[in-house]
C-alpha positions as CSV (number, residue, x, y, z in Angstrom):
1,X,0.0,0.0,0.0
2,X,1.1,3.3,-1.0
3,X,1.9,6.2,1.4
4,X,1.6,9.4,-0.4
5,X,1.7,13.0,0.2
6,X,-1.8,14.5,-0.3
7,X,-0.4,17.2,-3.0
8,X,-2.2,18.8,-6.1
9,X,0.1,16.4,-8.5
10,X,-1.3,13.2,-6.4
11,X,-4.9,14.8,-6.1
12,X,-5.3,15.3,-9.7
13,X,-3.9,12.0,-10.8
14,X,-6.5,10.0,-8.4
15,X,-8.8,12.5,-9.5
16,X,-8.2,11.8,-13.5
17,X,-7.8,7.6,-12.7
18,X,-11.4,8.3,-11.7
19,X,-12.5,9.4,-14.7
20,X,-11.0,6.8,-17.4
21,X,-14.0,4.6,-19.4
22,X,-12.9,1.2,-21.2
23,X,-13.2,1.7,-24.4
24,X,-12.6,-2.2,-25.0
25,X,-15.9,-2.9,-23.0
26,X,-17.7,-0.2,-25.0
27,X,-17.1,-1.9,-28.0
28,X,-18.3,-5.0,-26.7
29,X,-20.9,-3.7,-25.3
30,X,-22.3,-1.8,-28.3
31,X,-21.6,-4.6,-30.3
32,X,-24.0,-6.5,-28.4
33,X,-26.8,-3.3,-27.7
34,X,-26.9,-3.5,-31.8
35,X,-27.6,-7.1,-32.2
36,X,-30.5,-7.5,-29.9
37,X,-32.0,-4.2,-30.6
38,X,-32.3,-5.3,-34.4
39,X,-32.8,-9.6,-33.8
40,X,-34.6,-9.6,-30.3
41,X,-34.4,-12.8,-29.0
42,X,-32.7,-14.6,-31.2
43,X,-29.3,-12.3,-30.0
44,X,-30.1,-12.4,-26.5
45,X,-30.3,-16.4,-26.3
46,X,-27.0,-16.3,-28.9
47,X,-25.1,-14.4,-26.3
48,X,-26.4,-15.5,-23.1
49,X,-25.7,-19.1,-24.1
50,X,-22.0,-17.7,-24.8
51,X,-21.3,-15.1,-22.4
52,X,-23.8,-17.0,-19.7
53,X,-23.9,-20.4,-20.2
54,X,-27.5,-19.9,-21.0
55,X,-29.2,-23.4,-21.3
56,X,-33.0,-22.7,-21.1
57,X,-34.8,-23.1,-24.3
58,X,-36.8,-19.8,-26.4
59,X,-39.8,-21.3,-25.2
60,X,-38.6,-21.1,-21.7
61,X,-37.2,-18.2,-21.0
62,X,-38.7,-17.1,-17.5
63,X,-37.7,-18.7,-14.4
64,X,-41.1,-20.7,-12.6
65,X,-42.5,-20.0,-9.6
66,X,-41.7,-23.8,-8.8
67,X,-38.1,-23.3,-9.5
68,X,-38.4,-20.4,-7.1
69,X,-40.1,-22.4,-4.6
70,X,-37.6,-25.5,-4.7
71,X,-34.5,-23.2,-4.5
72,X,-36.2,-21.3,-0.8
73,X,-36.7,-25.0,0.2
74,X,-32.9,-25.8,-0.2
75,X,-31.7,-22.8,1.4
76,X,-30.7,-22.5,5.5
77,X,-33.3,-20.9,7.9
78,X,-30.2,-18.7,8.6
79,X,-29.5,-17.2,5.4
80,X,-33.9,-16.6,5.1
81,X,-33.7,-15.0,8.3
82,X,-30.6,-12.9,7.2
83,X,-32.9,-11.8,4.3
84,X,-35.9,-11.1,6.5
85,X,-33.8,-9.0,8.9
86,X,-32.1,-7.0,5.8
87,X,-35.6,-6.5,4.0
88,X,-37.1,-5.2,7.0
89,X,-34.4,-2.5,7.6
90,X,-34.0,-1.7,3.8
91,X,-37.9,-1.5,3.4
92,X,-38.8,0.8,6.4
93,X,-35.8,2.8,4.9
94,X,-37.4,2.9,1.6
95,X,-40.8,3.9,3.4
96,X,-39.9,6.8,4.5
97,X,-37.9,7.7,1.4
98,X,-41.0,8.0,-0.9
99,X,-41.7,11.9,-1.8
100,X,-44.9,13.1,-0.9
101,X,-47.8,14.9,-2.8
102,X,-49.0,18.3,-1.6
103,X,-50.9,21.2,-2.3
104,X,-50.6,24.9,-2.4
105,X,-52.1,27.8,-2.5
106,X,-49.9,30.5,-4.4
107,X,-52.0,33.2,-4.6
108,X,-55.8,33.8,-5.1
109,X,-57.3,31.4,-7.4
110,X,-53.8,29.6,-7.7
111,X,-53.6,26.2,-6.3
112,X,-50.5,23.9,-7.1
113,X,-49.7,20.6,-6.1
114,X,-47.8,17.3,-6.9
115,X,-49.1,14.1,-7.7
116,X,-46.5,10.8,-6.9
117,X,-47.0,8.6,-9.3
118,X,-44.7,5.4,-9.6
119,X,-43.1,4.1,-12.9
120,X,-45.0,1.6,-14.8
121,X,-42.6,-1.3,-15.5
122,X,-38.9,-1.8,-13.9
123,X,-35.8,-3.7,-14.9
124,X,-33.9,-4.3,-11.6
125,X,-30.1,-5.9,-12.6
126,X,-28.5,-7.8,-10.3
127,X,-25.0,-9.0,-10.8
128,X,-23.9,-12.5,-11.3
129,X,-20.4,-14.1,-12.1
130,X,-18.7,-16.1,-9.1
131,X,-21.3,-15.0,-6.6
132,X,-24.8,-13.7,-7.4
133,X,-25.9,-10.6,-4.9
134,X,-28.4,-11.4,-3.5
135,X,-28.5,-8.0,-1.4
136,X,-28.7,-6.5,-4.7
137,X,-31.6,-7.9,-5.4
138,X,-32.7,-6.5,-2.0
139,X,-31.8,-2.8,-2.5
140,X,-33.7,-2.6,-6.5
141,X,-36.6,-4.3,-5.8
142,X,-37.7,-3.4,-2.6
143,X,-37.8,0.5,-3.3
144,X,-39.4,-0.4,-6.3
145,X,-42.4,-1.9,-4.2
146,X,-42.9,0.5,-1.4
147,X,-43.2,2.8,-4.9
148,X,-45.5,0.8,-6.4
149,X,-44.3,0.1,-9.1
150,X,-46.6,-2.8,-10.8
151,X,-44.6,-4.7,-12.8
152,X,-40.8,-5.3,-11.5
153,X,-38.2,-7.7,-13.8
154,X,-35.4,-8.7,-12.4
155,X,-32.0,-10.3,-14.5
156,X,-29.4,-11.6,-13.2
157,X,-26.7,-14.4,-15.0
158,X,-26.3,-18.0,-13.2
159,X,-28.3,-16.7,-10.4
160,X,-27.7,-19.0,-7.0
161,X,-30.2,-20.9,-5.1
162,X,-29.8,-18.0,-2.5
163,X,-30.9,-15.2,-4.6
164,X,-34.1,-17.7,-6.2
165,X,-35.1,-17.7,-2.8
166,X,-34.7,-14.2,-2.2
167,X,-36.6,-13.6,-5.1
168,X,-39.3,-15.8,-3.8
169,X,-39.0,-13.8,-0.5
170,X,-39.6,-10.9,-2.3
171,X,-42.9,-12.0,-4.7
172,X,-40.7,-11.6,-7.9
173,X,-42.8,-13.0,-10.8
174,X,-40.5,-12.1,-13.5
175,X,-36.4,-13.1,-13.4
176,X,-34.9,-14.0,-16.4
177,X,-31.4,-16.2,-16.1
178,X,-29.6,-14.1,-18.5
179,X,-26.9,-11.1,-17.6
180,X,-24.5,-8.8,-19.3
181,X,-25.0,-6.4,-21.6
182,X,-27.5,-8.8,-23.6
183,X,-29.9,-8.2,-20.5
184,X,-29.3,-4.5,-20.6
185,X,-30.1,-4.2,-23.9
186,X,-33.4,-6.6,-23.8
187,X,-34.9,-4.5,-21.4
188,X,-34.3,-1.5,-22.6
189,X,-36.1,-2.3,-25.9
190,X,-37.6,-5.4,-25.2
191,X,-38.4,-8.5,-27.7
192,X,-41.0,-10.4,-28.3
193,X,-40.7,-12.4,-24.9
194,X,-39.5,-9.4,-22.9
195,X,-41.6,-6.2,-22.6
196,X,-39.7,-2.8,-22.5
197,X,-38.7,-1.2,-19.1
198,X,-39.2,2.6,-18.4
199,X,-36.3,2.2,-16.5
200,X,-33.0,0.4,-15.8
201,X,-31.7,0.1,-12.2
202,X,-28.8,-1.6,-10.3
203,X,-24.7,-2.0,-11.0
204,X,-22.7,-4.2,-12.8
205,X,-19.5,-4.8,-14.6
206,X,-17.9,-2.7,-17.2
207,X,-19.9,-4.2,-20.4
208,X,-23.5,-3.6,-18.6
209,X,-22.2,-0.4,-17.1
210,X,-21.1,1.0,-21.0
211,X,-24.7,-0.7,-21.9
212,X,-26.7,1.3,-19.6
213,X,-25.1,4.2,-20.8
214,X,-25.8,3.5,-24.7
215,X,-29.4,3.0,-23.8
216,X,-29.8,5.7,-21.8
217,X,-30.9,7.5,-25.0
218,X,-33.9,5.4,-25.4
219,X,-34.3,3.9,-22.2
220,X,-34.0,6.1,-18.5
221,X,-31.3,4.8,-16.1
222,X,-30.9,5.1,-12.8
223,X,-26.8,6.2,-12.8
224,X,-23.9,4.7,-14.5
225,X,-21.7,3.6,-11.5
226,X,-18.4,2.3,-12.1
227,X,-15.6,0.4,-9.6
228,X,-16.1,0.6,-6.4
229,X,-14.4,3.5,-4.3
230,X,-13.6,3.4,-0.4
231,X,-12.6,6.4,1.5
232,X,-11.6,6.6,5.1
233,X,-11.0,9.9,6.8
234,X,-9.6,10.3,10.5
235,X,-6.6,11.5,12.4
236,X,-6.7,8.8,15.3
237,X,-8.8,5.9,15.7
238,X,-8.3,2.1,15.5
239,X,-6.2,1.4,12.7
240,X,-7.7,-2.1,12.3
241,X,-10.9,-1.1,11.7
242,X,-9.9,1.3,9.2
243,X,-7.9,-1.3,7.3
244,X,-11.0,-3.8,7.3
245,X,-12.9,-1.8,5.2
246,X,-10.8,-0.7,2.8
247,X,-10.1,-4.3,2.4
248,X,-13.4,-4.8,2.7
249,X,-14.2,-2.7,-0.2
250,X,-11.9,-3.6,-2.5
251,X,-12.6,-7.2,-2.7
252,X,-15.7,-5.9,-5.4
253,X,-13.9,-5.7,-8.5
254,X,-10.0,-5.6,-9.0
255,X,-10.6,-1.9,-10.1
256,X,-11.8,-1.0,-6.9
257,X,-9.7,2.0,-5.0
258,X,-9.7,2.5,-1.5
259,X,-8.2,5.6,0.4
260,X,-7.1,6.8,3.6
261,X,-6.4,9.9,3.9
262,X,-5.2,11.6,7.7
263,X,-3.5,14.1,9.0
264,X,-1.3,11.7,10.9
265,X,1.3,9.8,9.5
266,X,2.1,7.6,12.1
267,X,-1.6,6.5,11.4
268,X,-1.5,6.1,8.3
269,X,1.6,3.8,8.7
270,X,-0.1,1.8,10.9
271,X,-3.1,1.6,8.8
272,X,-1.0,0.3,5.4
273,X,0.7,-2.1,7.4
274,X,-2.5,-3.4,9.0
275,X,-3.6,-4.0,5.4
276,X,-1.4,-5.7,4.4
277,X,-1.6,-8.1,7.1
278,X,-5.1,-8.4,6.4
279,X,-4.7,-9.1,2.7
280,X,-2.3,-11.7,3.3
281,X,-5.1,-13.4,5.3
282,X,-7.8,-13.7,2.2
283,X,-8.0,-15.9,-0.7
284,X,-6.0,-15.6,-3.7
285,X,-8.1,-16.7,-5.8
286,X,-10.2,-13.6,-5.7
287,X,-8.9,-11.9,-8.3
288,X,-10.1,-8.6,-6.4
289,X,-7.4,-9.7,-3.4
290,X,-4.5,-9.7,-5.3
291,X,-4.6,-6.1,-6.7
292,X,-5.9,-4.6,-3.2
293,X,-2.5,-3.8,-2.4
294,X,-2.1,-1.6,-5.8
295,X,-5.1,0.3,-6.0
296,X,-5.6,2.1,-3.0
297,X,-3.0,4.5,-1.4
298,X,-2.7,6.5,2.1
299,X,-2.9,9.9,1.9
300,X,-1.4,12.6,4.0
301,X,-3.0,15.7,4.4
302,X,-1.0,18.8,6.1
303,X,-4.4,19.7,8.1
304,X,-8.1,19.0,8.0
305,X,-9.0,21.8,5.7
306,X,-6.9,20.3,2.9
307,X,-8.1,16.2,3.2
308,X,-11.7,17.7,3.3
309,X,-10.9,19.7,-0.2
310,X,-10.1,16.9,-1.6
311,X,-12.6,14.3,-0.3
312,X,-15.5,16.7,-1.5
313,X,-13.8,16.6,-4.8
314,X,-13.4,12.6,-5.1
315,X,-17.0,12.3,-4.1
316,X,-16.4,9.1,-3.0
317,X,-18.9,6.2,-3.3
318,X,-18.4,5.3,0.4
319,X,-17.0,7.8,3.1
320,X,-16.1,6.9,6.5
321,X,-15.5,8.8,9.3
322,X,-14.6,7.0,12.0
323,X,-14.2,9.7,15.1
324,X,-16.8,11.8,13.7
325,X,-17.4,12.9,17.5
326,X,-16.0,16.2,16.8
327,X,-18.8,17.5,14.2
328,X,-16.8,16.2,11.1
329,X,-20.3,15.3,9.2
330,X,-20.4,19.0,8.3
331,X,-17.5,19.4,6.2
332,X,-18.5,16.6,4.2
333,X,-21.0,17.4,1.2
334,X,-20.4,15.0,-1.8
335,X,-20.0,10.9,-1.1
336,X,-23.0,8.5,-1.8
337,X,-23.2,7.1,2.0
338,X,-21.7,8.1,4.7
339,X,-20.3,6.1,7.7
340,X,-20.5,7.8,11.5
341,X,-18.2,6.1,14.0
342,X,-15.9,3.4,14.6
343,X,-18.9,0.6,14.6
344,X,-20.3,1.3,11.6
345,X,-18.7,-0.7,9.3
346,X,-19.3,0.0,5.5
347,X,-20.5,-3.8,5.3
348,X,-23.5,-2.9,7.5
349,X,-24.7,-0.5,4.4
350,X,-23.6,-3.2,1.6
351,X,-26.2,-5.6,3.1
352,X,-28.4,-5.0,6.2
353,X,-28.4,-1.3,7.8
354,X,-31.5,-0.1,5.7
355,X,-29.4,2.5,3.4
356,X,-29.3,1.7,-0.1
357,X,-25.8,-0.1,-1.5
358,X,-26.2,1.0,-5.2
359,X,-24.3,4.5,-5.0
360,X,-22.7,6.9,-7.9
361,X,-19.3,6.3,-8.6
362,X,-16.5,8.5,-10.5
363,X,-17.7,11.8,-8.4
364,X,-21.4,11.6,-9.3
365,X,-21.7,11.9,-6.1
366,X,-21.2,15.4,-6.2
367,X,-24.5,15.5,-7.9
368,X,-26.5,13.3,-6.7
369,X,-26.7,10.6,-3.7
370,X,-27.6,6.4,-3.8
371,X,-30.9,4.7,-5.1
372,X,-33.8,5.4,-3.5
373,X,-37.8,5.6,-3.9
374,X,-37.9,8.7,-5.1
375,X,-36.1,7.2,-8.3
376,X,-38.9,4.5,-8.9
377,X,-41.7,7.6,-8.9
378,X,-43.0,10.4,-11.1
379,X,-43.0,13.5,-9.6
380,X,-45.9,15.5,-11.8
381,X,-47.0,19.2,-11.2
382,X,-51.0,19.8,-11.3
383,X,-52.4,23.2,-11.4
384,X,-55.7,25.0,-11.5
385,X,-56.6,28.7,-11.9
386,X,-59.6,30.3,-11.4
387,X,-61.0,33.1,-13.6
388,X,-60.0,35.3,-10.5
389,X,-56.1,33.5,-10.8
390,X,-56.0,34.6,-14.7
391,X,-57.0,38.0,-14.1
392,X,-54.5,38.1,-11.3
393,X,-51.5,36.4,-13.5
394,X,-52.4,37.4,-17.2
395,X,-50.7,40.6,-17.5
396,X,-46.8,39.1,-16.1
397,X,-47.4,35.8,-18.7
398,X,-48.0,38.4,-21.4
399,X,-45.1,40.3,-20.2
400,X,-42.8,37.1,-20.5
401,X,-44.4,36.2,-24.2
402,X,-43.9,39.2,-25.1
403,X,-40.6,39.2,-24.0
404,X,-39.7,36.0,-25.7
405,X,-41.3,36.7,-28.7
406,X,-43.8,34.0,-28.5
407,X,-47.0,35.8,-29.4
408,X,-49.5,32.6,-29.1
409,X,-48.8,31.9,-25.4
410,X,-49.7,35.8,-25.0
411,X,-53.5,35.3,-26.6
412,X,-54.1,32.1,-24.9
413,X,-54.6,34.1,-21.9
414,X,-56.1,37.1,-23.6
415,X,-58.7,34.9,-25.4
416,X,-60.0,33.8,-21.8
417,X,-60.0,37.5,-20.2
């Protein structure tokens, strides 16, 4: 692990590292976008079976509610009540998350208000590969239903017993065994056996990632997140738990980048050398464990003022700040979730807190924060005006017509005076 000087050449470089796209997945990926849009089906079973080891037939393409069923049965009554305890937490979360409607009263004969209506059809992506996340599943669909959203389809490549039953847990109806950019692109135009989405939701690799955001013209998305990103910000505390969740993080993708920045650097000693002891306790066969080491650095800051410059700037997917006792929390504006205190591990968010683990990446964060129910609903404006409210409002929208030289919007009001 590197121990670096937080200077303007270092803060620009892991600024710029940030900001880098594959352009070897986008070309996949496109490749791929192009071929089901124009054949449908025919593409998506082509690649799945080759990129998925796809085996269901074109008459089969849904998983059964039986299948469902068995795979809950052959689960432990732990790992249920893990998912219980998690949806609980992540639903009452969600809850309270969902914007409300209103009304107002501008002025006389002016009412306003908002009406929450929820998106008609979902396509909730859940990542696959070595290990399917299950709490993935958990933090897409489950803001989806306290929305309301009616119809929810969920895709996720080789998915595990554990997430079938998750599923099941959940009431999902529709999960198709297929991943990748294939899925991506499916959704977001549909075929004849998959209906079109209004919107896309959850993470993935770099080919569904450079999907989404080729679809995005045709198709909404909820945000293009990229590696995972881990930052750590303290001047004392226990460098052990520090270390365990950089490590933590960074066992997502082998692109993932974790970061300590202090203002100590007797810490931040401490903290590299405690991750490297814990690296040298995991698996090699991760492919995620052996580049821990080379993708995150410590950082150190010559006061407070400086690492909270640059943290803002990073907008970092996770943010912890472990001795926040000292009102820290309010130099801190951009990160996607935020973690107060030495107990509150960034794994508690990945799977069971109640926050929502599907954050922006490559500073998005400075624009917007993680998935929640506001992103499943339709926030519409409703007016009404009396005759009183246009008599009372005509002459400043003539003013503005006339002003923008748009002479029709002036007589729509002046026909009704």
């Amino acid at each position: 692990m590197l121990i670096l000087k937080l200077t303007a050449v270092v803060a620009e470089k892991l600024l710029a590292s940030r900001r880098g796209r594959d352009r070897t997945c986008e070309r996949v990926a496109l490749r791929i976008v192009r071929d089901v849009r124009r054949r449908g089906d025919a593409a998506l079973f082509s690649w799945a079976r080759r990129l998925d080891g796809f085996a269901a037939s074109r008459n089969r393409l849904w998983v059964s509610r039986e299948e469902l069923r068995a795979a809950r049965r052959r689960v432990s009554r732990e790992f249920l009540s893990a998912v219980d305890h998690a949806s609980r937490n992540i639903r009452a979360v969600a809850r309270r998350q969902r914007p409300l409607e209103w009304n107002l009263k501008v002025e006389p004969g002016v009412s306003i208000g908002q009406r929450v209506r929820p998106i008609g059809i979902v396509g909730c992506y859940v990542p696959g590969g070595r290990f399917s996340l299950v709490s993935t599943l958990l933090m897409t669909v489950i803001p989806a239903q306290e929305a309301g959203v009616e119809r929810i389809i969920v895709a996720s490549p080789r998915p595990s017993d554990e997430l079938l039953a998750a599923a099941d847990f959940l009431g999902i109806r529709y999960l198709i065994p297929a991943g990748g950019a294939q899925a991506i692109a499916a959704l977001a135009y549909g075929t004849r056996l998959i209906p079109r989405v209004d919107k896309i939701f959850g993470p993935g690799n770099g080919f569904v990632t450079a999907a989404k955001r080729f679809v995005s013209h045709d198709c909404a998305i909820d945000l293009v997140a990229g590696p995972t990103e881990a930052v750590v910000f303290a001047g004392c505390g226990n460098g052990r738990f520090i270390a365990a969740d950089l490590v933590a993080q960074g066992e997502h993708d082998p692109d993932a980048i974790g970061l300590f920045v202090t203002t100590s650097a007797g810490l931040g000693r401490r903290v590299a050398d405690e991750i490297e002891q814990q690296l040298a306790k995991l698996p090699r066969s991760n492919p995620a464990h052996r580049s821990l080491g080379r993708k995150g650095a410590v950082l150190i800051a010559r006061n407070f003022a400086e690492a909270a410059s640059f943290i803002n700037r990073f907008a970092p997917e996770h943010l912890s700040l472990p001795r926040e006792g000292n009102g820290l929390l309010e130099h801190f504006d951009s990160a996607g979730s935020i973690f107060l205190g030495d107990w509150s591990a960034q794994s508690m968010g990945d799977y069971a807190s109640g926050t929502n683990h599907v954050l922006p990446t490559g500073a998005v964060a400075r624009a917007r924060g993680g998935l929640s129910t506001a992103d499943f609903v339709k926030c519409i404006g409703v007016q009404e005006i009396s005759r009183r409210g246009l008599k009372g409002l005509a002459s400043t929208v003539k003013e503005f017509a006339r002003a923008e030289g748009l002479e029709a919007h002036g007589r729509a009001v002046e026909v009704r005076e």
